[in-house]
N, C-alpha and C positions, 0 to 999 in steps of 0.2 A: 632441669638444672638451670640455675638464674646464670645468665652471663654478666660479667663486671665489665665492659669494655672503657677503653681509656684512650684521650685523643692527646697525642704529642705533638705541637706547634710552637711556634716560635718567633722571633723576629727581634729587628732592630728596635729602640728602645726612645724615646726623645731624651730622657735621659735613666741616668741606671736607680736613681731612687725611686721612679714610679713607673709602672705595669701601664704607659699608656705606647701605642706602638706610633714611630716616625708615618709609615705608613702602609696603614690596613690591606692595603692592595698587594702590599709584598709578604705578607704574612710566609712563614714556608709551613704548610702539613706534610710535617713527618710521617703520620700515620695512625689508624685506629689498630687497639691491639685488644686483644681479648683478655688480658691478664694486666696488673698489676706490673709484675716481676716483669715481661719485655716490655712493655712500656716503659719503666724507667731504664731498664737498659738502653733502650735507643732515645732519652731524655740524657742517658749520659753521656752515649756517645756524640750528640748533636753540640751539647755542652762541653763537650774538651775538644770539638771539632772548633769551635767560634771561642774559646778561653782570650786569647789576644783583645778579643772586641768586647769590650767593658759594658756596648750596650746595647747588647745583642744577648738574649734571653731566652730561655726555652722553658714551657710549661708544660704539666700532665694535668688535662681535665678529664675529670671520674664521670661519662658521658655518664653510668646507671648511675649515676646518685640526681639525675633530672627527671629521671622518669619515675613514676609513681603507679606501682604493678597493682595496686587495688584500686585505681580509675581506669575506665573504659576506655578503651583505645580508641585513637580519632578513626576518622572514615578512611584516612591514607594509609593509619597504621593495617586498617582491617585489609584493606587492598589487597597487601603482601601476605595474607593467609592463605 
């Protein structure tokens, strides 16, 4: 079974027209989720959590959509077998 896992993050914003963050260091991870469907659950609730704050933003990155399952796993990946 292929797993979809999904990273929810967040942060304040320099401003709200661009995805660049005031500062990297305060990033908040929410969390990796193994689904889709809670993933943006907790992307919504982070998001009506900081509604007030115009530049303060939360994203879902689709971690499998980085990895490429018909290339050979690094020597770190192989470790963890």
């Amino acid at each position: 079974m292929t797993q979809r896992l999904h990273l929810v993050f967040g942060g304040e914003l320099l401003t709200p027209d661009k995805t660049v963050f005031k500062d990297p260091n305060q990033i908040h991870i929410v969390g990796m989720f193994p689904d889709y469907a809670s993933a943006h659950a907790a992307w919504k609730a982070e998001a009506h959590r900081t509604v007030d704050n115009a530049h303060m933003r939360y994203f879902i990155a689709h971690i499998h959509r980085l990895r490429d399952e018909a290339q050979p796993a690094s020597a770190t990946e192989e470790l963890g077998s």
